[in-house]
Structures are given as structure tokens and as C-alpha cells.
Biopython code that builds the backbone (N, CA, C, O; Angstrom):
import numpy as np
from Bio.PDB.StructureBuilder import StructureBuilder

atoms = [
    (1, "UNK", "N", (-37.948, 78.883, -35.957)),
    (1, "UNK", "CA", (-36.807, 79.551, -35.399)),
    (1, "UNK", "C", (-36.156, 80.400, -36.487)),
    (1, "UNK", "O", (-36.047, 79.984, -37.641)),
    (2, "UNK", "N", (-35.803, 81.382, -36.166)),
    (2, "UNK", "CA", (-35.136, 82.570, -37.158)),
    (2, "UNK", "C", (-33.779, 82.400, -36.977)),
    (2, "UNK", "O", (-33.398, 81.888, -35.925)),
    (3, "UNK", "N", (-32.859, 82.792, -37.945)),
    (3, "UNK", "CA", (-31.636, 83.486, -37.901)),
    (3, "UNK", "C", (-31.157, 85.030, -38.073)),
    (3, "UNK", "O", (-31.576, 85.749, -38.981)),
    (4, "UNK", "N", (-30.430, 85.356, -37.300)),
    (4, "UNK", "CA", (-29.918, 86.532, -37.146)),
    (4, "UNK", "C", (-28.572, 86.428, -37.859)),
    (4, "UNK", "O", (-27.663, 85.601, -37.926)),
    (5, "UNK", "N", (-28.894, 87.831, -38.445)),
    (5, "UNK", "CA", (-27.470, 87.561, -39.582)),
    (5, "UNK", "C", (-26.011, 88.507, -39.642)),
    (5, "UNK", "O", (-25.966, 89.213, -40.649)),
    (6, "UNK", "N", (-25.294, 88.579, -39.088)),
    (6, "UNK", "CA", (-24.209, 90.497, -38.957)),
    (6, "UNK", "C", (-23.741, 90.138, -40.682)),
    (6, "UNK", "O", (-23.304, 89.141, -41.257)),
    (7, "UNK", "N", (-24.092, 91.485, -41.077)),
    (7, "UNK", "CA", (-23.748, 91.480, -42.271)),
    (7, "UNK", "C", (-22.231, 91.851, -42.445)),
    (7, "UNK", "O", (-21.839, 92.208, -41.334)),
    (8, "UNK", "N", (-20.981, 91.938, -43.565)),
    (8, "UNK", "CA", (-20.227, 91.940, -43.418)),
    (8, "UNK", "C", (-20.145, 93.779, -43.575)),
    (8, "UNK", "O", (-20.989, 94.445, -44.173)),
    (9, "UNK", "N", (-18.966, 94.312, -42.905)),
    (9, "UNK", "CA", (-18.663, 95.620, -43.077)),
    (9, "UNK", "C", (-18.945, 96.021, -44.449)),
    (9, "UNK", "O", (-19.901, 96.661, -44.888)),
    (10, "UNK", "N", (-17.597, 95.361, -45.239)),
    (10, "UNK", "CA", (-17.374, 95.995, -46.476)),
    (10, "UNK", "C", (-17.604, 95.050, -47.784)),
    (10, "UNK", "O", (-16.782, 94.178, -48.065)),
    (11, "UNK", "N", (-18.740, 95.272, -48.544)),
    (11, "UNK", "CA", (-19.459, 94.389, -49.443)),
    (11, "UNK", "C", (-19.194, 95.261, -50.748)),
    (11, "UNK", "O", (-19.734, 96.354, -50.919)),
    (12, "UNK", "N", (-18.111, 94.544, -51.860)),
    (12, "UNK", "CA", (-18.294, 94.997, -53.095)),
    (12, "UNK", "C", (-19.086, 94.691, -54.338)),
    (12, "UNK", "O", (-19.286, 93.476, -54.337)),
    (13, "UNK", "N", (-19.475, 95.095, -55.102)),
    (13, "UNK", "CA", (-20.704, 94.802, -56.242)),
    (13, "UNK", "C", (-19.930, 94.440, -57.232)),
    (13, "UNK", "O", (-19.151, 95.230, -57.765)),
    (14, "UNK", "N", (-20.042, 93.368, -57.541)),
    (14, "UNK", "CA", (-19.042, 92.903, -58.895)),
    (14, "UNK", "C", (-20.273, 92.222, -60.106)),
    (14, "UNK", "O", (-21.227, 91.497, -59.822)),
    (15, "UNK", "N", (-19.982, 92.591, -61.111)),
    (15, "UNK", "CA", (-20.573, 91.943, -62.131)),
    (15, "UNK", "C", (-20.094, 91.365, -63.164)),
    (15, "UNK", "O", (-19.462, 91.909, -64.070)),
    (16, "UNK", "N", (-20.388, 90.200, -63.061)),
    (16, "UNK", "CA", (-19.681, 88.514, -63.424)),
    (16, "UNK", "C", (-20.565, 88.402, -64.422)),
    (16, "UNK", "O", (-21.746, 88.726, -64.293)),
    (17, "UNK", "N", (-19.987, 87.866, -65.649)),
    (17, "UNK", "CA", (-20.669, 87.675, -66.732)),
    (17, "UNK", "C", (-20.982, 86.419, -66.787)),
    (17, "UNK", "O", (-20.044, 85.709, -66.424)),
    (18, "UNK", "N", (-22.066, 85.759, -67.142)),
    (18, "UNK", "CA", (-22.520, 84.736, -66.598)),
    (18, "UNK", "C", (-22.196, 83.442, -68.085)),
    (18, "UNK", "O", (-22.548, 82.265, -68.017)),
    (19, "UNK", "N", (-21.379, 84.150, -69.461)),
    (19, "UNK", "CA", (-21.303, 83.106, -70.361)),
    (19, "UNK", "C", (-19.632, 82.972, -69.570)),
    (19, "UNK", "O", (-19.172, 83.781, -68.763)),
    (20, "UNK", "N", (-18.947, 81.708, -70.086)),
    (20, "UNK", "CA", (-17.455, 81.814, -69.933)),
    (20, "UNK", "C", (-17.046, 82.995, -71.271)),
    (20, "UNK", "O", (-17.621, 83.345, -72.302)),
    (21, "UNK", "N", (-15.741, 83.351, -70.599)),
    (21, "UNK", "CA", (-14.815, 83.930, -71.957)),
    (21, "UNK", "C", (-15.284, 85.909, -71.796)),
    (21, "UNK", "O", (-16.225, 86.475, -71.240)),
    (22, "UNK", "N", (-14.155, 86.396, -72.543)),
    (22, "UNK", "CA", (-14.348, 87.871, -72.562)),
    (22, "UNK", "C", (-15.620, 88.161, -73.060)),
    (22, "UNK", "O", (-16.166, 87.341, -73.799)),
    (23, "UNK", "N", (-16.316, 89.485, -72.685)),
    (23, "UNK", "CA", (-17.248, 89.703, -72.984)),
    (23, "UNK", "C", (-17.328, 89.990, -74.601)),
    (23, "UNK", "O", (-16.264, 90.068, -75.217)),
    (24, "UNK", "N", (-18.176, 90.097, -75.074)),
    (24, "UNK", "CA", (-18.819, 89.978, -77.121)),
    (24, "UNK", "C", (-18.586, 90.929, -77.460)),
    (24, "UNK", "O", (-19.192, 91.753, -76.774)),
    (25, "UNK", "N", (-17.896, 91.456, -78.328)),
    (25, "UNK", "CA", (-17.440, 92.986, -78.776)),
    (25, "UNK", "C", (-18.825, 93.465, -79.857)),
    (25, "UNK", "O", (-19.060, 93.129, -81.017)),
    (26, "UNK", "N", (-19.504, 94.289, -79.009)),
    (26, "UNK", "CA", (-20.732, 94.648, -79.604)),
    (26, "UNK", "C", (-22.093, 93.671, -79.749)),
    (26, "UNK", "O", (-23.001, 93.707, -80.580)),
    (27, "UNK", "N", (-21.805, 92.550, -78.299)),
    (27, "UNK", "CA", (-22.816, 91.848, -78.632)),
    (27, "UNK", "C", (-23.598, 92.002, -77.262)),
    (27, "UNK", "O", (-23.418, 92.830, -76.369)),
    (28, "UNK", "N", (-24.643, 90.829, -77.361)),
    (28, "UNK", "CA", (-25.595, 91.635, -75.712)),
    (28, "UNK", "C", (-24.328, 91.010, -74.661)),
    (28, "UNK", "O", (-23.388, 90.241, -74.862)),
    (29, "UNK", "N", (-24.797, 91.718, -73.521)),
    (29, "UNK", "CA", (-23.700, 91.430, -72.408)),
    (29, "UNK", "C", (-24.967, 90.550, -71.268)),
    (29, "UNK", "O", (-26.011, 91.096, -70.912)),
    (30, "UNK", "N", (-24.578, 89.217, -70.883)),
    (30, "UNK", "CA", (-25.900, 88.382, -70.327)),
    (30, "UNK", "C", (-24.143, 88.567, -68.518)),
    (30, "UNK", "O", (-22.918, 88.473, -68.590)),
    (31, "UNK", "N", (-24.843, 88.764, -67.629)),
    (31, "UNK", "CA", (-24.097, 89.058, -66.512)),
    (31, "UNK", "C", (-25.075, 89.178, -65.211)),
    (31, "UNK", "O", (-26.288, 89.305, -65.376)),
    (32, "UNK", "N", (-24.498, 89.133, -63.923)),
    (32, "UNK", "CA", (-25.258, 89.194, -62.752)),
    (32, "UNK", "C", (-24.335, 89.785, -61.922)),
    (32, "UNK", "O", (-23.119, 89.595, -61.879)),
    (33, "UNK", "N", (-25.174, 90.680, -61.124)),
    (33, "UNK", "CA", (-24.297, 91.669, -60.622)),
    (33, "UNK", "C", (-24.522, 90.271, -59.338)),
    (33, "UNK", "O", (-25.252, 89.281, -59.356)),
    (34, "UNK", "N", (-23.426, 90.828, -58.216)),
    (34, "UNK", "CA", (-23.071, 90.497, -56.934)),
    (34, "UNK", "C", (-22.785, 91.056, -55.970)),
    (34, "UNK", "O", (-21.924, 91.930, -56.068)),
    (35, "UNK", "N", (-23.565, 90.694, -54.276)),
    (35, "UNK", "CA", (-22.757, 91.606, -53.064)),
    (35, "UNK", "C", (-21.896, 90.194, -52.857)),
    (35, "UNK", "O", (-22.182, 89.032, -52.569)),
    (36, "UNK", "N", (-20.569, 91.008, -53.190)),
    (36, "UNK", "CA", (-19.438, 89.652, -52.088)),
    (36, "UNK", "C", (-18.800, 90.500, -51.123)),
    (36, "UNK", "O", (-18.307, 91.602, -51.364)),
    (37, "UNK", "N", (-18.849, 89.798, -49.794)),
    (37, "UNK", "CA", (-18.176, 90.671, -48.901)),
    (37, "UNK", "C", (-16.544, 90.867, -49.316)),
    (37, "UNK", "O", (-15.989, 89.964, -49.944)),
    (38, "UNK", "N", (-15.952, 91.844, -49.011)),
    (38, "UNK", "CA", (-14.974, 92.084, -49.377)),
    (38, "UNK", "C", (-13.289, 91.327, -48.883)),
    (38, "UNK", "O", (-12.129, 91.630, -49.159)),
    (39, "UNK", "N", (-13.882, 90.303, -48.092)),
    (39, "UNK", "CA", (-12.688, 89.522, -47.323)),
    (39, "UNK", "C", (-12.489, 88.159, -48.065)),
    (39, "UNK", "O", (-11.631, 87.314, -47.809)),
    (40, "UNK", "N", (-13.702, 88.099, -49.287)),
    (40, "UNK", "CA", (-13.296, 86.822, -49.902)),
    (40, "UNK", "C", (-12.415, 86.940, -50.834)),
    (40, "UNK", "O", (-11.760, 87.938, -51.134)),
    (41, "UNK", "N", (-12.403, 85.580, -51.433)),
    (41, "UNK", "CA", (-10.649, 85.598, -52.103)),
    (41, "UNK", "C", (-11.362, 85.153, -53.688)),
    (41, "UNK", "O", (-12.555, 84.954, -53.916)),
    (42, "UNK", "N", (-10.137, 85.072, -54.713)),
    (42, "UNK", "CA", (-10.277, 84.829, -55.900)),
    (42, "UNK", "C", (-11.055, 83.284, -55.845)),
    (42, "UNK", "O", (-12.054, 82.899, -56.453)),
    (43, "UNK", "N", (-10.236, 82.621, -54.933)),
    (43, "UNK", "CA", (-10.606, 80.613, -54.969)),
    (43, "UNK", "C", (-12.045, 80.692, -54.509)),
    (43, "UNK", "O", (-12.871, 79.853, -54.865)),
    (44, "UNK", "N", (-12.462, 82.130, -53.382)),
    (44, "UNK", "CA", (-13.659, 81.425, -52.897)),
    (44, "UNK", "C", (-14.948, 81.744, -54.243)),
    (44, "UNK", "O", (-15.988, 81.154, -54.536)),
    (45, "UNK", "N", (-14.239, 82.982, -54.823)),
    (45, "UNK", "CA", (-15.908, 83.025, -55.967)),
    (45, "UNK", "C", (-15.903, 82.166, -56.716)),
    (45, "UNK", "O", (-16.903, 81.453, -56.799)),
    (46, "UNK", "N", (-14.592, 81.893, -57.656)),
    (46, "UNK", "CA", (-14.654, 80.588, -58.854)),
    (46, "UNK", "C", (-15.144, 79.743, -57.617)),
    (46, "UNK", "O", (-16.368, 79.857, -57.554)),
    (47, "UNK", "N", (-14.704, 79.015, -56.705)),
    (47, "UNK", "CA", (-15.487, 78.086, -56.349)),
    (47, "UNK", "C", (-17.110, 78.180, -56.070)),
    (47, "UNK", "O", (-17.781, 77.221, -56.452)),
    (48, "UNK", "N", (-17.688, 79.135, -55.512)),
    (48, "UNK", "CA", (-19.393, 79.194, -55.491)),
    (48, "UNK", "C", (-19.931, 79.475, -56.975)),
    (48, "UNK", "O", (-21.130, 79.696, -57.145)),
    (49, "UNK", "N", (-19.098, 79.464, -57.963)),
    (49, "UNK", "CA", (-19.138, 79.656, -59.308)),
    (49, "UNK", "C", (-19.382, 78.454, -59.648)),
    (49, "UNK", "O", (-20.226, 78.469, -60.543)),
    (50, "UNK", "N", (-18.975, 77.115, -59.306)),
    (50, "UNK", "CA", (-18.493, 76.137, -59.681)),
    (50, "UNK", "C", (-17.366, 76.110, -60.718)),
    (50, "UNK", "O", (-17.499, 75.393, -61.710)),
    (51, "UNK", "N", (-15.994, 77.029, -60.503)),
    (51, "UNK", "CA", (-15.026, 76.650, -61.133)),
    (51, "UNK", "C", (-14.053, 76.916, -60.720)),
    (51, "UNK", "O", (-13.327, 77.816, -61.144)),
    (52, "UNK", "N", (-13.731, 75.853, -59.383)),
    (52, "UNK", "CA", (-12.632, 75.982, -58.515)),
    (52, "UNK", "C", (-12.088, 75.009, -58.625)),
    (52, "UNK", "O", (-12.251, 74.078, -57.836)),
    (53, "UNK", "N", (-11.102, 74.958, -59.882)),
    (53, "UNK", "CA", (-10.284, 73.742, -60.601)),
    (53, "UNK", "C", (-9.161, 74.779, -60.912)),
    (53, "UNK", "O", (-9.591, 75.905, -61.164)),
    (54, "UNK", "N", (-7.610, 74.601, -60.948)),
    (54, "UNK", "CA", (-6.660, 75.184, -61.322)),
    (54, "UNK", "C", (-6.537, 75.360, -63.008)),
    (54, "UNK", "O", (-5.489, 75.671, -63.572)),
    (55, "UNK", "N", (-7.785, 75.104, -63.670)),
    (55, "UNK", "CA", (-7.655, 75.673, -65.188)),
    (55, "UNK", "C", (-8.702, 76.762, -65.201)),
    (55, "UNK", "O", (-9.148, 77.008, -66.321)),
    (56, "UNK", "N", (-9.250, 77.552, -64.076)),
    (56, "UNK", "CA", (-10.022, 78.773, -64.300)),
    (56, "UNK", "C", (-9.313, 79.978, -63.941)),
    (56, "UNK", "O", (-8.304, 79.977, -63.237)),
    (57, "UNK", "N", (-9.720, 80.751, -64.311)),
    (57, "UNK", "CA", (-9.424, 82.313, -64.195)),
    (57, "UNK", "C", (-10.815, 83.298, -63.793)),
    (57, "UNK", "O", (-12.012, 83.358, -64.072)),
    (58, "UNK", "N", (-9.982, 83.884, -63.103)),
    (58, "UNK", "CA", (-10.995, 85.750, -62.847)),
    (58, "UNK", "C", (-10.357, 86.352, -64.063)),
    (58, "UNK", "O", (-9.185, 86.311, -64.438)),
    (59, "UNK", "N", (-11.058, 86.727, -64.409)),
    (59, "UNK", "CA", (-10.611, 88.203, -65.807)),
    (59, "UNK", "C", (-11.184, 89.467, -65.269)),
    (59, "UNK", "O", (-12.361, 89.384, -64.917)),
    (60, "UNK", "N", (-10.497, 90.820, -65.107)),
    (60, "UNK", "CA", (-11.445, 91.884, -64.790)),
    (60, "UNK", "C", (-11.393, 92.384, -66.400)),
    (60, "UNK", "O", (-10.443, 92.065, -67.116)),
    (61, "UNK", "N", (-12.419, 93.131, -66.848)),
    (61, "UNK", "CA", (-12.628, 93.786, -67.889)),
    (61, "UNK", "C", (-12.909, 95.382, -67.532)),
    (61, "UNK", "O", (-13.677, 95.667, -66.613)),
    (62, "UNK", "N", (-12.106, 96.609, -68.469)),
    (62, "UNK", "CA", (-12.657, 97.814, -68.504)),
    (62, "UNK", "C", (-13.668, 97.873, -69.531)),
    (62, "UNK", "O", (-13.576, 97.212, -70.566)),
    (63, "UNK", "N", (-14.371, 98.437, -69.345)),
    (63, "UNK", "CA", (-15.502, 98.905, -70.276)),
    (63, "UNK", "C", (-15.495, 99.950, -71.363)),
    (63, "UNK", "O", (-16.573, 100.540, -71.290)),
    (64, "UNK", "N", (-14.769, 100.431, -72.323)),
    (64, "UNK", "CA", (-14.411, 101.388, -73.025)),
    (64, "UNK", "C", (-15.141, 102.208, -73.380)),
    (64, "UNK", "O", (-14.768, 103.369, -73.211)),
    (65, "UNK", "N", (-16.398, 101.980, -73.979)),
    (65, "UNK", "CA", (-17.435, 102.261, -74.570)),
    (65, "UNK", "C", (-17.801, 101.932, -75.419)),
    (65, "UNK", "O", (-16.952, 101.173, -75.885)),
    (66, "UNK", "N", (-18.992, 102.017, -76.334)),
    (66, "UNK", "CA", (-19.001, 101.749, -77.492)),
    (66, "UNK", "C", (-18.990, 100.385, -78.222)),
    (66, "UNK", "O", (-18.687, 100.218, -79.403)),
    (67, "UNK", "N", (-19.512, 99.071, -76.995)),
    (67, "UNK", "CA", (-18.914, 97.925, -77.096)),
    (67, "UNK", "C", (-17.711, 97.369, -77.373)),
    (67, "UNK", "O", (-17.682, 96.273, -77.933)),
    (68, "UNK", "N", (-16.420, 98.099, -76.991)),
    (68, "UNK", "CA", (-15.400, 97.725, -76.414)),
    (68, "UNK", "C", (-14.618, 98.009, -75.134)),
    (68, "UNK", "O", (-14.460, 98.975, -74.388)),
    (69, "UNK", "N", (-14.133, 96.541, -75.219)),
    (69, "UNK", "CA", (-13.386, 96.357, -73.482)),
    (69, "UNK", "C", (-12.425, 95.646, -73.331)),
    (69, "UNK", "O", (-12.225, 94.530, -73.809)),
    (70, "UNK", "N", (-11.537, 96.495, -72.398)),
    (70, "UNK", "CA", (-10.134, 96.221, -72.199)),
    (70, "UNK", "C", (-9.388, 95.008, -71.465)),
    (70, "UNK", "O", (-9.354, 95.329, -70.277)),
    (71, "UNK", "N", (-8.856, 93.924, -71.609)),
    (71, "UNK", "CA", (-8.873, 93.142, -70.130)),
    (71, "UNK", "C", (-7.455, 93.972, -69.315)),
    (71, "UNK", "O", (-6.421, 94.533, -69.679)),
    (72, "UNK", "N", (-8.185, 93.625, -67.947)),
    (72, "UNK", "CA", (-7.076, 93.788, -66.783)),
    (72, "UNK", "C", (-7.020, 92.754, -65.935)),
    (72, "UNK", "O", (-7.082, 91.605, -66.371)),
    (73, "UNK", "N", (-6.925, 92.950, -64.942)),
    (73, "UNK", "CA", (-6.034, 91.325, -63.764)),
    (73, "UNK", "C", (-6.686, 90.338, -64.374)),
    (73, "UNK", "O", (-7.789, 90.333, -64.920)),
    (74, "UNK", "N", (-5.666, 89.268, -64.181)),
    (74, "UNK", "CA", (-5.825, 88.036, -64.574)),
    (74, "UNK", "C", (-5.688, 87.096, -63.662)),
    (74, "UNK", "O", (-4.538, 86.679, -63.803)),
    (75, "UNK", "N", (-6.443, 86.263, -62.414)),
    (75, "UNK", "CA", (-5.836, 85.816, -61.585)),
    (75, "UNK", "C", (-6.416, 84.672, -61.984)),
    (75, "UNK", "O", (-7.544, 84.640, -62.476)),
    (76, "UNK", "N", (-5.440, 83.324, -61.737)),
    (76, "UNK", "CA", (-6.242, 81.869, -61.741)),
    (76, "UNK", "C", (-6.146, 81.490, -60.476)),
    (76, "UNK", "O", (-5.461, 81.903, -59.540)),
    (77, "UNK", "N", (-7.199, 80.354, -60.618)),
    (77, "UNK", "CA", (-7.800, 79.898, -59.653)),
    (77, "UNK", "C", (-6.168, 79.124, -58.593)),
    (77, "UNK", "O", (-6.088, 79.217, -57.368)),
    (78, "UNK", "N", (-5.423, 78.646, -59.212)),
    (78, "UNK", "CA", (-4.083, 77.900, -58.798)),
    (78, "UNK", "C", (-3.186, 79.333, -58.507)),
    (78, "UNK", "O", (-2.263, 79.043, -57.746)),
    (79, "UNK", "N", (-3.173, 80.274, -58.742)),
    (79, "UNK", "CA", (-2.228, 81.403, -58.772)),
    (79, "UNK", "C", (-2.217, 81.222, -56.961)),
    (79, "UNK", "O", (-3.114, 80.857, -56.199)),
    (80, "UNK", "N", (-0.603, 81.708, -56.662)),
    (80, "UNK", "CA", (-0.971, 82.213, -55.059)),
    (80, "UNK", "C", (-1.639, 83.400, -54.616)),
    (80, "UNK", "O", (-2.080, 83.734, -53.516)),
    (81, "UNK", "N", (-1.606, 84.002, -55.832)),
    (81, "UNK", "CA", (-2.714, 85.999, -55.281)),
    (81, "UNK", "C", (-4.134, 85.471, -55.114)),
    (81, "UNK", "O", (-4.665, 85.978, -54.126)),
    (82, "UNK", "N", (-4.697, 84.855, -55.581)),
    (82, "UNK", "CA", (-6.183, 83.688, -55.744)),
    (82, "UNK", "C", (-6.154, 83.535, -53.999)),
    (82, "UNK", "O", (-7.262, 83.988, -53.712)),
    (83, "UNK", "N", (-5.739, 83.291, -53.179)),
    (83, "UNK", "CA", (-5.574, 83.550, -51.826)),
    (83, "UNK", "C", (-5.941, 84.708, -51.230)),
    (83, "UNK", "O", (-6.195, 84.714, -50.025)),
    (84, "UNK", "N", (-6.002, 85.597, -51.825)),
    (84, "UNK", "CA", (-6.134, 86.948, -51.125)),
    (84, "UNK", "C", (-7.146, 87.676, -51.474)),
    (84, "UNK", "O", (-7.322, 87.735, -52.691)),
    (85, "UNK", "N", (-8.043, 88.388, -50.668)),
    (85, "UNK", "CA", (-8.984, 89.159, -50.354)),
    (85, "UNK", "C", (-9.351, 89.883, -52.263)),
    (85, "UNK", "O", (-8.482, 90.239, -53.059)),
    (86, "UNK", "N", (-10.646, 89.890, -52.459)),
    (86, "UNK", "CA", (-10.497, 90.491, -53.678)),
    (86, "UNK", "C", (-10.767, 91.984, -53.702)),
    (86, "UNK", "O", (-11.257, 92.471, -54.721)),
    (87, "UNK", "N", (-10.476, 92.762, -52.632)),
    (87, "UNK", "CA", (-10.028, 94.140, -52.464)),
    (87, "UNK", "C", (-8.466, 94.311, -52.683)),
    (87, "UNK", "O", (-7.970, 95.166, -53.418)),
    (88, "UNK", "N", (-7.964, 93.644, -52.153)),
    (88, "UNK", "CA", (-6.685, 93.219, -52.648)),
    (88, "UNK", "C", (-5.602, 93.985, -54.082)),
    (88, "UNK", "O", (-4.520, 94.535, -54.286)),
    (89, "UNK", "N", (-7.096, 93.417, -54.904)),
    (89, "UNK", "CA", (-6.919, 93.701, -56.893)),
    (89, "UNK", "C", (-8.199, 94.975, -56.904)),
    (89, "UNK", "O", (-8.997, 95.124, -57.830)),
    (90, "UNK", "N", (-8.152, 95.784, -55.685)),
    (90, "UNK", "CA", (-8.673, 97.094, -56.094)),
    (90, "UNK", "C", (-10.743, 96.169, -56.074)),
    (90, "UNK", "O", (-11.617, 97.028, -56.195)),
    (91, "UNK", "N", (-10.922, 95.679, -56.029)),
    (91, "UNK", "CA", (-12.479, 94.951, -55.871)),
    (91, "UNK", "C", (-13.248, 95.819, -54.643)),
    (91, "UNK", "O", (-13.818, 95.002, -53.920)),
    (92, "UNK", "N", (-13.383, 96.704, -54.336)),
    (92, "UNK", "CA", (-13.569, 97.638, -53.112)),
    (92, "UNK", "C", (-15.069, 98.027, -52.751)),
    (92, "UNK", "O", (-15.821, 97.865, -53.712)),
    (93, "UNK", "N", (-15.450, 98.320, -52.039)),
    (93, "UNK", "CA", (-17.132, 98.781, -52.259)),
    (93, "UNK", "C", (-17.151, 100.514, -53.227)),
    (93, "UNK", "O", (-18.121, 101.115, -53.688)),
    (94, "UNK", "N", (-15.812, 100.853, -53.242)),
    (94, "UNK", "CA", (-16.083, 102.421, -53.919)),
    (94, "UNK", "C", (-15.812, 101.972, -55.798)),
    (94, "UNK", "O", (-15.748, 102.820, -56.689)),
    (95, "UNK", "N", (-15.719, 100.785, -55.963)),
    (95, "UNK", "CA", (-16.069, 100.609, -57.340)),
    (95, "UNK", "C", (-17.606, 100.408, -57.698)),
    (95, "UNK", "O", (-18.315, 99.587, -57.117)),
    (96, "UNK", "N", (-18.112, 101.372, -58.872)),
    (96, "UNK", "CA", (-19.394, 101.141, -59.162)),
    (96, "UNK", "C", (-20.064, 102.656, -58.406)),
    (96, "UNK", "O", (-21.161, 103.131, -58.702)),
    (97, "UNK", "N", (-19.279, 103.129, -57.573)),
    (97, "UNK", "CA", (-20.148, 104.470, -56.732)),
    (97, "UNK", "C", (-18.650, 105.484, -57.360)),
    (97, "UNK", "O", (-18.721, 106.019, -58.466)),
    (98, "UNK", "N", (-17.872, 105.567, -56.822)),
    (98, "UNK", "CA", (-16.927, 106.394, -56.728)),
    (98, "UNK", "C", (-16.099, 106.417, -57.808)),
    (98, "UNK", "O", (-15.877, 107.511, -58.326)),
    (99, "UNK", "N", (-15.486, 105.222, -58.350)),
    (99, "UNK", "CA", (-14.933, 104.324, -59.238)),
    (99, "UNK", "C", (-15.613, 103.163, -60.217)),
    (99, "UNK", "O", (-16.539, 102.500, -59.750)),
    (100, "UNK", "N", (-15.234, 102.962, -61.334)),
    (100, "UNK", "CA", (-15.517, 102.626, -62.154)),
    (100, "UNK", "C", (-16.078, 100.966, -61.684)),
    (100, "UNK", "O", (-15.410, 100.328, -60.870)),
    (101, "UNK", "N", (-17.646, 100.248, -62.429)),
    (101, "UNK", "CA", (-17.833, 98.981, -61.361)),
    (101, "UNK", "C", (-16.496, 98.111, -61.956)),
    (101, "UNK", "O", (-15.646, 98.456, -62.777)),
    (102, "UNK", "N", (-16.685, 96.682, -61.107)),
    (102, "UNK", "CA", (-16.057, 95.819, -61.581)),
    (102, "UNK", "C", (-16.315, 94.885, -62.181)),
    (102, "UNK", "O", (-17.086, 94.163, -61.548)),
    (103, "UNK", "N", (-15.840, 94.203, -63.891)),
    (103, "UNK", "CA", (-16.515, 93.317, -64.178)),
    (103, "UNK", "C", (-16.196, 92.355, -64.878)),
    (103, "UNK", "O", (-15.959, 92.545, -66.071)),
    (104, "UNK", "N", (-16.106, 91.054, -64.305)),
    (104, "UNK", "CA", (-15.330, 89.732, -64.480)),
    (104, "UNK", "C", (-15.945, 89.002, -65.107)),
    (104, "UNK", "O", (-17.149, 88.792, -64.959)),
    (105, "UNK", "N", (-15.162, 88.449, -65.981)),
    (105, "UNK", "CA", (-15.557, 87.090, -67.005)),
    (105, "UNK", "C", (-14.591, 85.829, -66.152)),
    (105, "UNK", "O", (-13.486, 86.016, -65.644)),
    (106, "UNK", "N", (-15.245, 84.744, -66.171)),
    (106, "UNK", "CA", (-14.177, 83.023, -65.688)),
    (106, "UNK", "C", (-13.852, 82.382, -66.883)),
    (106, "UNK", "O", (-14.724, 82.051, -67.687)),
    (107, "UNK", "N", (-12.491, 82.154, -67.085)),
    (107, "UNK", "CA", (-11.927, 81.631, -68.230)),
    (107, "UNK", "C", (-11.111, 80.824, -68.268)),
    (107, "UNK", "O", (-10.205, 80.986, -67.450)),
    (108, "UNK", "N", (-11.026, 79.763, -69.066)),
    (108, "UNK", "CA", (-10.170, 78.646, -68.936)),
    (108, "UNK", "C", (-8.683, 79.079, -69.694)),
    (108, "UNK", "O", (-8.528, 79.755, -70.711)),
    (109, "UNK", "N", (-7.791, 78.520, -68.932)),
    (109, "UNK", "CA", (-6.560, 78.491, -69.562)),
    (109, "UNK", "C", (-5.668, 77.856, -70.150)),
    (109, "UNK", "O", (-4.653, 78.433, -70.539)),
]
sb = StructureBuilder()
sb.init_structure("model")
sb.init_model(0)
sb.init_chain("A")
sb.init_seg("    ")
for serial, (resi, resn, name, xyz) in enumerate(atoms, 1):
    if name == "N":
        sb.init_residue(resn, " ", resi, " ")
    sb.init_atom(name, np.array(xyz, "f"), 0.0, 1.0, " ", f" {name:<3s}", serial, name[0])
structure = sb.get_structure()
């Protein structure tokens, strides 16, 4: 027996660095990109992450060049914005095509 699947409308590409902690200033970058549909929340990735405990964090990082990068949003896993859609914090499908991708480190606090 098969399953039939409706995919979600709006799927953004995020790339999650797969060590904990900001990315290595000039070192290799080890990461996995992702389709998450765009209606999930901060709690639901740390949790399929396995780190849906109120001492984790989403970190977004800019990419500067040159092996440096900037951090931006900071949401933890306990925060009440961690509730809300991660388009929300700009996570959109036009990042990575239109706009710059997105790309998160999980960090303890």
C-alpha cells in the first residue's frame, strides 16, 4: 500500500550546522541544508534536532565573507517567539533564491 503525500505550500531551505555553537571563523563549515515547511515553529526544529529542552537556542548567522559571520536572531527553545512559525523571523522560501540563505547554529545557554 502507498502513501500519498500534499506537500506543504511554502517550504524554506535552511542550513543548520550540524556541530553545536557559532560557526569556526575560517574553519571548515560541516552543516545540512533543510526543506522545513514554513508553518513550523522554533520548538518544532530543536525538537526533531533532538534539542527541545529550554537550555537550547536557534542562532541565525550572516555570512560576511571571507570566513566571517555575524550572529542575528536568537530564539530559545523556552522563549514565547519559539511558538511561532519560522517565517515569522524572516525564514521564508525567498531566502537562498531572492535573499540571502538562512543559516542556524543550536546553542546552549
Amino acid at each position: 500500500m502507498s502513501v500519498n503525500v500534499i506537500p506543504p505550500k511554502n517550504v524554506s531551505t535552511l542550513f543548520i550546522f550540524t556541530e553545536a555553537g557559532p560557526p569556526k571563523q575560517n574553519g571548515s563549515l560541516k552543516f545540512q541544508p533543510w526543506q522545513i515547511d514554513s508553518t513550523k515553529t522554533v520548538q518544532d526544529i530543536l525538537e526533531h534536532l533532538g534539542k527541545g529542552d529550554d537550555s537550547w537556542s536557534l542562532v541565525e548567522y550572516h555570512e560576511l565573507g571571507d570566513g566571517n559571520w555575524d550572529q542575528g536572531t536568537t530564539v530559545g527553545y523556552k522563549d514565547e517567539r519559539a511558538k511561532k512559525s519560522i517565517s515569522t523571523f524572516g525564514w521564508t522560501p525567498k531566502r537562498g533564491g531572492l535573499l540571502p540563505p538562512v543559516w542556524l547554529a543550536t546553542e546552549k545557554e
